[in-house]
C-alpha positions as CSV (number, residue, x, y, z in Angstrom):
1,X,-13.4,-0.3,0.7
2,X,-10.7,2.1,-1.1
3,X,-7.4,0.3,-0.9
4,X,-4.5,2.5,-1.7
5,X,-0.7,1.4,-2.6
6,X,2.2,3.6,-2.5
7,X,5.3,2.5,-4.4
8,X,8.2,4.1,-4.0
9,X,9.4,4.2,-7.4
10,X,10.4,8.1,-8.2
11,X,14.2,8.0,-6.3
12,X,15.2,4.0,-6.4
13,X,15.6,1.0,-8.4
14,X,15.5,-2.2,-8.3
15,X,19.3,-2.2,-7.2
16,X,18.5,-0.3,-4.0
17,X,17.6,-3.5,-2.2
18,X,16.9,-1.2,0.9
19,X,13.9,0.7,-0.1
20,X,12.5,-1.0,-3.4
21,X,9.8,-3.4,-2.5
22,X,9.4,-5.4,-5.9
23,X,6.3,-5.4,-7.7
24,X,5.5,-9.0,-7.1
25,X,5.2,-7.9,-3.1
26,X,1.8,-5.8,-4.0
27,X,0.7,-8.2,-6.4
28,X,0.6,-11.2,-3.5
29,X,-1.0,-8.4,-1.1
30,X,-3.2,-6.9,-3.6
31,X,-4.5,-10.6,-4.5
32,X,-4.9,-11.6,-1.1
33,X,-7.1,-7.8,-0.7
34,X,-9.2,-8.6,-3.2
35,X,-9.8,-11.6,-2.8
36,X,-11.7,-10.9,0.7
37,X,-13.5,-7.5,-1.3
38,X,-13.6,-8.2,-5.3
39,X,-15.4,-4.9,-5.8
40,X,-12.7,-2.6,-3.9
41,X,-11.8,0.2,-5.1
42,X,-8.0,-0.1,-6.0
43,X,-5.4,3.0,-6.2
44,X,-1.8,3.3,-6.6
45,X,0.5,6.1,-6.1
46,X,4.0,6.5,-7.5
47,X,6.8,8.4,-9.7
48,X,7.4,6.5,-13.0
49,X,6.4,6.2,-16.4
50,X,3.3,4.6,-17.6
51,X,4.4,1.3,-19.0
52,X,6.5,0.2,-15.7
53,X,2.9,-0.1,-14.0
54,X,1.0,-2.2,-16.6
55,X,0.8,-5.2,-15.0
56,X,-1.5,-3.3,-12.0
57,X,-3.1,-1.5,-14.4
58,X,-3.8,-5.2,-16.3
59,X,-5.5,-6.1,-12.5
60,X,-7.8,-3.2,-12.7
61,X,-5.7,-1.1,-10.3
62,X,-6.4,3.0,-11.0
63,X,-2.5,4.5,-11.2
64,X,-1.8,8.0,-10.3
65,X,1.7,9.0,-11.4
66,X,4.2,12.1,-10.7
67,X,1.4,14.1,-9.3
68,X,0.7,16.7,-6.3
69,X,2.4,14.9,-3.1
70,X,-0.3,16.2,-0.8
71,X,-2.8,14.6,-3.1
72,X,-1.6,11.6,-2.9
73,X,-0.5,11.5,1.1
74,X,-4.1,12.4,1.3
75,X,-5.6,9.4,-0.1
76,X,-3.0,7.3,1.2
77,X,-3.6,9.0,4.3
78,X,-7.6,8.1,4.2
79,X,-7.2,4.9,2.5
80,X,-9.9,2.1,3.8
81,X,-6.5,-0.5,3.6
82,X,-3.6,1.5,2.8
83,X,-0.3,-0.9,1.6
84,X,2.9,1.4,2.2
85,X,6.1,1.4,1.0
86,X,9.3,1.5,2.9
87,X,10.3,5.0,3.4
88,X,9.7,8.4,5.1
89,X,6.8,9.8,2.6
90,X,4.5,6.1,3.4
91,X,5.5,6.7,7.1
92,X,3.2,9.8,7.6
93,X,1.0,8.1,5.8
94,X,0.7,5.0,8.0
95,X,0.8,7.7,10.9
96,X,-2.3,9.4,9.5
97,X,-4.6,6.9,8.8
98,X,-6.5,5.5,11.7
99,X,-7.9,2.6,9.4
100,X,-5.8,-0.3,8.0
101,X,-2.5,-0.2,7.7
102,X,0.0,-3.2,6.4
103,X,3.5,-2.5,6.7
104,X,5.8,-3.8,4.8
105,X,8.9,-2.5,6.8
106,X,10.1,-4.2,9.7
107,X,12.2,-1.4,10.8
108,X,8.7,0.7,11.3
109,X,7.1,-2.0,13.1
110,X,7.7,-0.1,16.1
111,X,6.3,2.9,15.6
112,X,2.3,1.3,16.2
113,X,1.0,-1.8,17.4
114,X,-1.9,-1.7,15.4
115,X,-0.4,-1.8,11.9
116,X,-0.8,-5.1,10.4
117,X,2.7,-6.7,9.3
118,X,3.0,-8.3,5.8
119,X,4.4,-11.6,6.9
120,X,2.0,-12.0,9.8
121,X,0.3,-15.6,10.1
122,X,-2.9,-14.2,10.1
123,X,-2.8,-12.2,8.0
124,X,-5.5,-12.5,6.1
125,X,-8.3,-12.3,9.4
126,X,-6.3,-9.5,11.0
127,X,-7.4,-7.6,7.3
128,X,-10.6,-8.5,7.3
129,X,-11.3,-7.9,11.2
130,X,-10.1,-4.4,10.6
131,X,-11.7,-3.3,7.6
132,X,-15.3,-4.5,9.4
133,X,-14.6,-2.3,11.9
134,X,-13.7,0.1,9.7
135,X,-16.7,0.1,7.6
């Protein structure tokens, strides 16, 4: 599978407690992602300089930074598992793609009832279940 994360990085710190989703966040989801499919194929898409995204890079993670925003709501868009941020840009990509989707925003848990929430008990077997019918 091709997982994609979008971090919202480009317009907000980590003082904007509304939209920043710390780093830590897609480090637990991107551990418990790969730890179902160690051979995925990991992306990430932000605004930023290079050294605030070490620490995915260190995981093996492929970073794309402060390129073409069609590009990269594209492959969000037809991410196998796609990990969104809070925010407008991540919501049409969590509208697009009819594969997995984990939301990290309770305020868009609304908008579909087959996005997968980030604190959901199962978690885990909701992921997997999708991505197998998904591949």
């Amino acid at each position: 599978p091709v997982i994609a994360l979008h971090l919202r990085r480009g317009d907000i710190g980590p003082g904007d407690t509304s939209w920043y989703t710390p780093d830590a966040y897609y480090h637990r989801m991107l551990d418990r992602i790969t730890e179902q499919w160690p051979s995925a194929s990991v992306h990430l898409w932000s605004e930023g300089e290079e050294k605030s995204f070490a620490s995915f890079k260190e995981r093996g993670v492929t970073v794309h930074l402060n390129g073409d925003p069609i590009d990269a709501l594209a492959h969000l868009a037809f991410a196998t598992v796609l990990v969104a941020a809070k925010g407008s840009f991540s919501r049409y990509a969590m509208i697009i793609n009819e594969n997995c989707v984990i939301n990290g925003d309770p305020a868009q848990a609304c908008l579909s009832s087959d996005w997968i929430d980030h604190d959901a008990p199962d978690l885990d077997e909701s992921l997997r279940s999708c991505v197998q019918r998904r591949l």
